[in-house]
N, C-alpha and C positions, 0 to 999 in steps of 0.2 A: 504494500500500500504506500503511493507517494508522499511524501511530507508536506505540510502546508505550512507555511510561517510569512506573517506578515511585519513590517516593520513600518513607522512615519517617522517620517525627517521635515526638517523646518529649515530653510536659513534662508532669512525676507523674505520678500513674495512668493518665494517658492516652496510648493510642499510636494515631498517625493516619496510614495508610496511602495514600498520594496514588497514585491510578494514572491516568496521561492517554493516552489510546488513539482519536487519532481526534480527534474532535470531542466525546467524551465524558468526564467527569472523575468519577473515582469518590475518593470520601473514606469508607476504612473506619475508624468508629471502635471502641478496644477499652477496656477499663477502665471509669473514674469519669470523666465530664464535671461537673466541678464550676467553683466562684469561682476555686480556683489554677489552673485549666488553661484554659480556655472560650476565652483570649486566641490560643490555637494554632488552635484551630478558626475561632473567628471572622471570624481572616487568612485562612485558606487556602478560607473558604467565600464571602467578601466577594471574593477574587480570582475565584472559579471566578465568582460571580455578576455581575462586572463583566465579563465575558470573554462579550458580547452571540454568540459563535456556540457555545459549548457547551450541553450538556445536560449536568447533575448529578448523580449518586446517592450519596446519604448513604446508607452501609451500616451501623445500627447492629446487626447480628444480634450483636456480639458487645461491645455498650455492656450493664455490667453495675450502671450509677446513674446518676443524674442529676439534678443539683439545680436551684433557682432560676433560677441565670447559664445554665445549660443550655437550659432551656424560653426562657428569653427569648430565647438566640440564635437557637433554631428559628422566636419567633413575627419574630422582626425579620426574620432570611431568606425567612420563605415574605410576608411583607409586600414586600420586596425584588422578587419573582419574581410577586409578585400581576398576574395578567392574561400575564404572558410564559408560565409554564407549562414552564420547561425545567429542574425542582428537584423530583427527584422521592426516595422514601425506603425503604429496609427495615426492617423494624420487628426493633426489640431482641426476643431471645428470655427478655431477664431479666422475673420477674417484679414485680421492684422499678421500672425502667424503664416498664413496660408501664403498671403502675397509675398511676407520677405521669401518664406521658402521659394516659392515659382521666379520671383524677380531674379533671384541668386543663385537659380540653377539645381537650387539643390531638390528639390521637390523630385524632380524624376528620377534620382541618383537614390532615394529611399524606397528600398524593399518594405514596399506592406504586406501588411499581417492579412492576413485572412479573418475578418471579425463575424462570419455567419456560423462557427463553431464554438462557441461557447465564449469567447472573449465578452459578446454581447451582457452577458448576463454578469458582467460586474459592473458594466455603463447606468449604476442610478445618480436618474438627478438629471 
């Protein structure tokens, strides 16, 4: 039977939901991913991606901005994961989010998750 453990992180705007279930680690982010916070993420997304037997998902459906430090951490992560393949994403429903992503390229450069299996069913609210 797999393990389930949940964990929440705080630092400013930003709250990151650690859930590790298995062999898979999900990181919900909620808030601002900006310069003062990025350094919570960073860690906890450097760990999941040093941990050679997990699979990933970055759940931003509920990331509400994102600046500079932000997109860099995504391109440095999915640079990390290039050719492995187990760092996969949801995409923010913000519109502010969506567009840096698309303006700056990086939007099609992110492997989405598949959310019609069960991801859905931790989307309250």
């Amino acid at each position: 039977m797999p393990s389930s453990n949940h964990q929440r992180l705080r630092s400013g705007l930003l709250a990151l939901t650690l859930e590790k279930d298995g062999d898979t680690r999900v990181l919900t982010l909620e808030g601002e991913l900006d310069l003062a916070n990025s350094k919570l993420l960073e860690v906890e997304l450097g760990e999941a991606l040093g941990d050679g037997d997990c699979r990933i998902v970055v759940d931003m459906r509920r990331l509400e901005f994102i600046d500079s430090t932000g997109i860099a951490l995504l391109v440095a992560a999915l640079a990390q994961d290039s050719g492995v393949g187990k760092l996969r994403f949801i995409p923010s429903r913000a519109d502010a989010v969506t567009r840096v992503l698309r303006l700056t390229g990086i939007q099609e450069r992110l492997p989405v998750e598949d959310t019609t299996a069960g991801a859905q069913a931790s989307d309250v609210g």
